[in-house]
C-alpha positions as CSV (number, residue, x, y, z in Angstrom):
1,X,-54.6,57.0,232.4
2,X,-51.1,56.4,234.4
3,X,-48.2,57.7,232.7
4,X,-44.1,57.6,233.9
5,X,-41.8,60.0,232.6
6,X,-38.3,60.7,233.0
7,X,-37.8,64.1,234.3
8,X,-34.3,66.0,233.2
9,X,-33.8,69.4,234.3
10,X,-30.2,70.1,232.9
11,X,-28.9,73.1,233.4
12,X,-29.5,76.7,233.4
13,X,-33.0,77.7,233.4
14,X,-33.4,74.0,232.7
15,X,-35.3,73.3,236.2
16,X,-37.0,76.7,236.5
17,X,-38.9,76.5,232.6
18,X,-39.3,72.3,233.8
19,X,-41.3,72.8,237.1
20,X,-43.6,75.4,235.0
21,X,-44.0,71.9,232.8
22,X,-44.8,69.4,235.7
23,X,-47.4,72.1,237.6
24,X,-49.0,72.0,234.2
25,X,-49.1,68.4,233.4
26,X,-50.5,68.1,237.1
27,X,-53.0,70.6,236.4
28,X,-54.0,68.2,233.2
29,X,-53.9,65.1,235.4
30,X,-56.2,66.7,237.7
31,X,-58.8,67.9,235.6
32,X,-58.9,64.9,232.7
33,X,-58.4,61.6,236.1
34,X,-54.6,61.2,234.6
35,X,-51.7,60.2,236.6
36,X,-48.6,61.3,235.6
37,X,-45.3,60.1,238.3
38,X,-42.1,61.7,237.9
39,X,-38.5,60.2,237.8
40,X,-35.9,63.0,238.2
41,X,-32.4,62.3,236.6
42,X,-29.3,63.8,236.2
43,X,-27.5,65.3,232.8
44,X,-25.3,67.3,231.4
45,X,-23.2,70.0,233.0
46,X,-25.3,69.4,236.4
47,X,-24.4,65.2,235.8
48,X,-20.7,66.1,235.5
49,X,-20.7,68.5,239.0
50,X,-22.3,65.6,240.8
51,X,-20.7,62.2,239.0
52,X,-18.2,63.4,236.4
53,X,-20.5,61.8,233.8
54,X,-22.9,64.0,231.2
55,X,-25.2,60.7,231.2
56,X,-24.8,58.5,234.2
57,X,-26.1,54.7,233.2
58,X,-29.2,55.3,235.9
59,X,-30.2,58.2,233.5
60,X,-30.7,55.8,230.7
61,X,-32.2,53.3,232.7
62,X,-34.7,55.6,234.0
63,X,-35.9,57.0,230.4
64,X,-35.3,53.5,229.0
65,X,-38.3,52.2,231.3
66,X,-40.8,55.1,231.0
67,X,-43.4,56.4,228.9
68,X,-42.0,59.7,227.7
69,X,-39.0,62.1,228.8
70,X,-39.2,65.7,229.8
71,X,-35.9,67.4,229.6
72,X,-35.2,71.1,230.2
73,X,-31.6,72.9,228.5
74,X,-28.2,71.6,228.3
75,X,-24.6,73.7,228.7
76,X,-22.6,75.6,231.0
77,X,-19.9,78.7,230.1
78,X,-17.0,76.7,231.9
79,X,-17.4,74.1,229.6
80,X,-18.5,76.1,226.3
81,X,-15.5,78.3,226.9
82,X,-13.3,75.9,226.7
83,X,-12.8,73.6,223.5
84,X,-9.7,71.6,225.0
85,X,-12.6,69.6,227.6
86,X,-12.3,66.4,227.1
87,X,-16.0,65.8,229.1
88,X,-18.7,68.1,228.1
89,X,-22.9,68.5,228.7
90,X,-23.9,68.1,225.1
91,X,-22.1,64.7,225.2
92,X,-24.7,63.0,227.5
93,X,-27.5,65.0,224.9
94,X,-26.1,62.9,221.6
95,X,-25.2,59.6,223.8
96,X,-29.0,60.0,225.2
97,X,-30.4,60.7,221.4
98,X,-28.7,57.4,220.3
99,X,-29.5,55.0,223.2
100,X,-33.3,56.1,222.8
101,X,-32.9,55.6,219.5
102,X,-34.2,58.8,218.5
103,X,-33.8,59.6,215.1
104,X,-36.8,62.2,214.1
105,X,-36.4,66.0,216.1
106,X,-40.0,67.5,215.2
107,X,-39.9,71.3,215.9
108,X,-43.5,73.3,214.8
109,X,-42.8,77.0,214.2
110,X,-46.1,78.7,215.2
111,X,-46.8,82.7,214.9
112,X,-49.0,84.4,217.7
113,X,-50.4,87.6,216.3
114,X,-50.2,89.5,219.4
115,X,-46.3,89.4,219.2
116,X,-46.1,90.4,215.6
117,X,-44.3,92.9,216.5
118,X,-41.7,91.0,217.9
119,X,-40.6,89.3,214.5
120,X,-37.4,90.5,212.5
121,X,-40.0,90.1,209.7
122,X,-43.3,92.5,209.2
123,X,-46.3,91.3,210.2
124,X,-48.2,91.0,206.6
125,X,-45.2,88.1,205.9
126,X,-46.5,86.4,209.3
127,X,-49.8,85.8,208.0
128,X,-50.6,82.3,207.7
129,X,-47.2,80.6,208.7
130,X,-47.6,77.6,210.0
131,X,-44.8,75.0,209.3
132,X,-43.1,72.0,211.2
133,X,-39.6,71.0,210.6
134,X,-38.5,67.5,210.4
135,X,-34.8,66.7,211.4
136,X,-33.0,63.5,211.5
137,X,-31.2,63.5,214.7
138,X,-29.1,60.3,215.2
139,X,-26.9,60.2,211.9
140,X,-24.5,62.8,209.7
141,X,-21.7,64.9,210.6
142,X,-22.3,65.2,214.2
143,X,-22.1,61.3,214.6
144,X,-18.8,61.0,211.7
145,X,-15.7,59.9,212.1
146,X,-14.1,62.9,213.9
147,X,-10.1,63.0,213.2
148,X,-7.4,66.2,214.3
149,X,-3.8,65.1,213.3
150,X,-0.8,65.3,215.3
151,X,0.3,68.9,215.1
152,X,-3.3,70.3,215.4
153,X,-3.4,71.7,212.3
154,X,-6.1,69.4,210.1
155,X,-9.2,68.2,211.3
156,X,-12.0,66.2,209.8
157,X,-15.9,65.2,210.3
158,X,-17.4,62.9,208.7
159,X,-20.9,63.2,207.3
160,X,-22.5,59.4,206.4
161,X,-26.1,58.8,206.2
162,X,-27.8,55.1,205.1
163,X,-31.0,54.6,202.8
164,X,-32.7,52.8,206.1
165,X,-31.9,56.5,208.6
166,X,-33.7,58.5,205.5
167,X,-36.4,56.5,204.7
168,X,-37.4,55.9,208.5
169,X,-37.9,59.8,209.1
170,X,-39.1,61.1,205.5
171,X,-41.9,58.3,206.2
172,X,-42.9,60.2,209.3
173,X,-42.5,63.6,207.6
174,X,-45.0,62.6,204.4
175,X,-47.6,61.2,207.0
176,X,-47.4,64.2,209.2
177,X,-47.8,66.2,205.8
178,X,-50.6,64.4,204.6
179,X,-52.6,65.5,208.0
180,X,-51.8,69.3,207.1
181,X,-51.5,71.1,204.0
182,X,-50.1,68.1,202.4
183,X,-46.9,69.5,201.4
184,X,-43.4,68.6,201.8
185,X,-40.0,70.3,200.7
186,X,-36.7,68.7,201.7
187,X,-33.7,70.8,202.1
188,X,-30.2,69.8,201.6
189,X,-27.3,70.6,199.1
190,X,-27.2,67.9,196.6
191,X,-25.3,70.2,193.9
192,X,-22.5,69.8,196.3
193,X,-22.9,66.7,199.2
194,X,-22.9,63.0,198.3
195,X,-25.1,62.4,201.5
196,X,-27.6,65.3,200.2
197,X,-28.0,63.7,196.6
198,X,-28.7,60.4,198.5
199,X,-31.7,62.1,200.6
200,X,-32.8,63.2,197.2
201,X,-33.0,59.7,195.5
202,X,-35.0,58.4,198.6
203,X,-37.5,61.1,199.0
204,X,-37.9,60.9,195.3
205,X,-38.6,57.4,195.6
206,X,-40.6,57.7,198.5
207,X,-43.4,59.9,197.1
208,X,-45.0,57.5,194.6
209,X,-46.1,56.1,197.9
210,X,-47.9,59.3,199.3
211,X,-49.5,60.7,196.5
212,X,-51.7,63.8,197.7
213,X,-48.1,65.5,198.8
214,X,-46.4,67.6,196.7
215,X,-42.9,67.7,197.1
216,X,-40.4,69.8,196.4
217,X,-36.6,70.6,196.8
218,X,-34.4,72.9,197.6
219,X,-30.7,74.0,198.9
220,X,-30.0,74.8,202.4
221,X,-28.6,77.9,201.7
222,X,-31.8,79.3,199.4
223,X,-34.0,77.9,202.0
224,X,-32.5,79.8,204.6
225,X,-33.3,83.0,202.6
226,X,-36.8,82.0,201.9
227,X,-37.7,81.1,205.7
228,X,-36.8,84.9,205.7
229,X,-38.0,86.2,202.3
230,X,-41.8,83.8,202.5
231,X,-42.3,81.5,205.5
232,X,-45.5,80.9,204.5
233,X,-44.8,78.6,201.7
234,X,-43.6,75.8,203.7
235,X,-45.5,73.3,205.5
236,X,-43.8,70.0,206.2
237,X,-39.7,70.7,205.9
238,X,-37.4,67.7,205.8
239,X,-34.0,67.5,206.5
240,X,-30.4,66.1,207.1
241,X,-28.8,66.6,210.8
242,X,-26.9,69.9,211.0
243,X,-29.1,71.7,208.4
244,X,-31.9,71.1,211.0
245,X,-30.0,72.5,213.8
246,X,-29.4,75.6,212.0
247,X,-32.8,76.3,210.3
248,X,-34.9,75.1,213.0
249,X,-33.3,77.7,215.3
250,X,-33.8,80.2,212.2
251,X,-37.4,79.4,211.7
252,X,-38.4,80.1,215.5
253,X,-37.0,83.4,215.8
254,X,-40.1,84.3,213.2
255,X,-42.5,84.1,216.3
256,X,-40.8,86.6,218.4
257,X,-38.6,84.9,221.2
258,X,-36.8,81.5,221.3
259,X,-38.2,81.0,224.5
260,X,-41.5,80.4,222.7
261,X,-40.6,77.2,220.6
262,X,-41.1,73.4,221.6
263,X,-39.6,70.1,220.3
264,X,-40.2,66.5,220.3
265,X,-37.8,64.0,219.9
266,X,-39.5,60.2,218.3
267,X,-38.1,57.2,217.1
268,X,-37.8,53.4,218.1
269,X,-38.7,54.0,221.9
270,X,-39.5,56.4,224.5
271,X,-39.5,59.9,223.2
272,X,-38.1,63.1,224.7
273,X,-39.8,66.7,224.9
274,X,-37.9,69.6,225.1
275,X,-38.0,73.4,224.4
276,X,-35.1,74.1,221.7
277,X,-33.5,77.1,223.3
278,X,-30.3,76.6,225.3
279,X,-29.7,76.8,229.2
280,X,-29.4,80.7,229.4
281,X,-26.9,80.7,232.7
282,X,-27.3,84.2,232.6
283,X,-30.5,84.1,233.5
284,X,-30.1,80.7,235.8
285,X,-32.2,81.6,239.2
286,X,-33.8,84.8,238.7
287,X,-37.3,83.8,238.0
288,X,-37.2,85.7,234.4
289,X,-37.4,82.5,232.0
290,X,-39.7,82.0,229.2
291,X,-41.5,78.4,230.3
292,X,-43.6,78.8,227.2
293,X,-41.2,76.1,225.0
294,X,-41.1,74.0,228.0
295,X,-44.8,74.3,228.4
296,X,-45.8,73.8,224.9
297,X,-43.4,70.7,224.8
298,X,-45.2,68.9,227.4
299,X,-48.3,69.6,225.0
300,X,-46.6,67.6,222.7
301,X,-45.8,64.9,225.1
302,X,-49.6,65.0,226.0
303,X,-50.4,64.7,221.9
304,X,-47.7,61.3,222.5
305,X,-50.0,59.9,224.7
306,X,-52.8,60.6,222.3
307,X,-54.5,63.4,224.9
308,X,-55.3,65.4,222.0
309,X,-58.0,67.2,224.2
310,X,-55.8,68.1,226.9
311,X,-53.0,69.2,224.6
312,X,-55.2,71.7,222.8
313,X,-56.1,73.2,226.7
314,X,-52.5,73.8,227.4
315,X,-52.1,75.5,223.9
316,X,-55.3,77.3,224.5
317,X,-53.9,78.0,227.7
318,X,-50.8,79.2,226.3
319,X,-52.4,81.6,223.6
320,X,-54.5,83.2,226.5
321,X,-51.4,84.3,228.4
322,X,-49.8,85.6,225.6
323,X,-53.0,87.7,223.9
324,X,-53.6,89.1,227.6
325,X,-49.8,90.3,227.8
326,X,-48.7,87.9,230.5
327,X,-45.1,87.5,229.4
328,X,-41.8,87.3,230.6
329,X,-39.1,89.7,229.8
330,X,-37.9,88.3,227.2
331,X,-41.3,89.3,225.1
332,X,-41.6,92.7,227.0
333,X,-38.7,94.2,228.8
334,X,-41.1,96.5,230.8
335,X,-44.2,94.8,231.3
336,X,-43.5,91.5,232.0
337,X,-44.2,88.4,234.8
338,X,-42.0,86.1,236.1
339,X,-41.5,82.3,235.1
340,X,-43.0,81.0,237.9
341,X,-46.4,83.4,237.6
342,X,-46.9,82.4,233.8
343,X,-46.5,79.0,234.9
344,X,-49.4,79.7,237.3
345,X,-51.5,81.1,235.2
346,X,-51.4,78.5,232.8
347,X,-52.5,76.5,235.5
348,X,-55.0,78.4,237.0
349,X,-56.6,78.5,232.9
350,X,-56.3,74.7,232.8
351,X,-58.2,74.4,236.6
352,X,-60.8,77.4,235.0
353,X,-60.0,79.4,237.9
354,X,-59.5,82.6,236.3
355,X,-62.3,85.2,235.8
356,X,-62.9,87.2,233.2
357,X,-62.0,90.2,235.0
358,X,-58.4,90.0,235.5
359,X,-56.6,91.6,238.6
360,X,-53.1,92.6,237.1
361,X,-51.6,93.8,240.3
362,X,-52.1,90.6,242.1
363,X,-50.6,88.7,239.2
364,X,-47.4,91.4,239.3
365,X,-47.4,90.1,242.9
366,X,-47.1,86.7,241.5
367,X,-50.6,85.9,242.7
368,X,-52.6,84.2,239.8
369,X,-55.3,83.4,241.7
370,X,-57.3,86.1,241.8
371,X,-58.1,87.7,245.3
């Protein structure tokens, strides 16, 4: 199978967690007869150094015309630091979200037992989490009317949603829950929000039509404390724009690092992958990223193309690393490996070139190959 995608590496650790992606996805392409070609494009803070535009029209050209995107991490200090820019990276991020068409951000939280001990939460509250959280992406306060008067002194955002940007991802969200535990709870705060009681009404007219899911509701702000309090209920979550962005980055913490969680992003067209944390410039360079989200993303591009086989190898891949203590410093400040070397040993599972005898001191050497 042939297969184009758009490559975006952003900024930060953007291109270092990317290439970890793309020696991967060759890895699959090798093994399983695919071919995957590669268009690199510019955004963001890195599109704005080069052409003084977040999203140059090539960008959206490129991604317009291939199969999938993969996109690394968005942002830079000299623009987060400073609220009076008029052009920013995150601005080529929503423009790119709206000319795909891409409407439904799907973020699985997953829990690896061997980092337990990692979580803010003990591990007996870990057991059996498994949850994805559904978040419409193109519509409510962070695409509303936006107003600051005169003086500076008052500002407004808008929040608007439509029957048609509900149904479109709550239909996607009660399929997806049908395939797991067949449960779906929608969180917004429809004792308060006009656009939250109109999520209600849809959803509740929407679930005559999937009848094995049980739904049920609840307020943002108790959810929040019940991602804490008992993960374990959820299964399928479904919600409005900005209570997505917050949750969703609440919910992955629950595995132990950011660095761990992927994302897809679905709608009319081509659809973009991309691990939710942001572009760390701190850590820009240096070699010390977690790829995992990155890596676990393109799984989930590889599940788009319907290579359920070869996704399951790169999460299979993924769980080995982790359970054998291969991980970057974000996961162990001590005894860690750099991005580059997890990347290769993810490889080097995928290619079945690694014995069952490990040599650790070649891999601190960054030598996954064994010697």
């Amino acid at each position: 199978m042939k297969k184009n995608i758009t490559v975006i590496l952003g900024d930060g650790i953007g291109p270092e967690v990317t290439q970890q992606s793309i020696k991967v996805l060759n890895a699959i392409g090798e093994q399983y007869g695919h071919q995957f070609t590669y268009s690199y494009q510019l955004m963001g803070a890195d599109a704005i150094d080069k052409t003084g535009n977040p999203l140059p029209d090539e960008t959206v050209e490129s991604c317009l015309k291939t199969d999938a995107v993969l996109f690394g991490a968005i942002g830079h200090p000299k623009y987060d630091n400073d609220p009076t820019a008029k052009v920013r990276p995150e601005q080529g991020l929503l423009k790119l979200r709206k000319s795909l068409q891409l409407f439904a951000n799907i973020r699985p939280i997953t829990i690896y037992p061997s980092l337990h001990h990692l979580s803010p939460l003990k591990s007996k509250a870990l057991e059996d989490v498994d949850m994805v959280i559904y978040r419409e992406l193109t519509g409510g306060i962070y695409f509303g009317k936006k107003t600051l008067n005169k003086e500076g002194t008052q500002a407004s955002d808008d929040c608007v949603y439509t029957i048609e940007e509900i149904e479109r991802i709550a239909h996607l969200a009660f399929k997806n829950a049908q395939q797991r535990r067949k449960k779906l709870t929608l969180v917004d705060k429809a004792n308060v929000l006009e656009t939250s009681r109109l999520w209600r009404k849809v959803v509740q007219q929407l679930a005559s039509q999937y009848a094995d899911v049980a739904v049920d509701y609840m307020f943002v702000d108790n959810a929040s404390m019940q991602i804490i309090l008992n993960p374990k209920q959820f299964d399928v979550i479904l919600t409005e724009n900005m209570f997505g962005d917050i949750i969703s980055d609440e919910a992955s913490v629950l595995s132990g690092s950011l660095g761990l969680a992927p994302s897809a992003s679905v709608g009319k067209g081509t659809a973009l992958f991309e691990p939710i944390h942001g572009s760390y410039p701190q850590a820009a360079g240096k070699d010390i990223a977690n790829p995992i989200g990155s890596i676990l993303s393109a799984a989930m591009m590889l599940d788009h193309f319907e290579m359920y086989n070869e996704a399951q190898v790169v999460r299979n891949a993924v769980a080995w690393t982790l359970q054998s203590g291969f991980v970057t410093k974000d996961i162990d400040p001590i005894n860690n490996y750099s991005t580059s070397t997890i990347g290769d040993l993810i490889r080097d599972f995928i290619e079945n070139k690694l014995p069952s005898d490990v040599n650790r001191q070649n891999i601190a050497l960054s030598k996954s190959t064994i010697i």
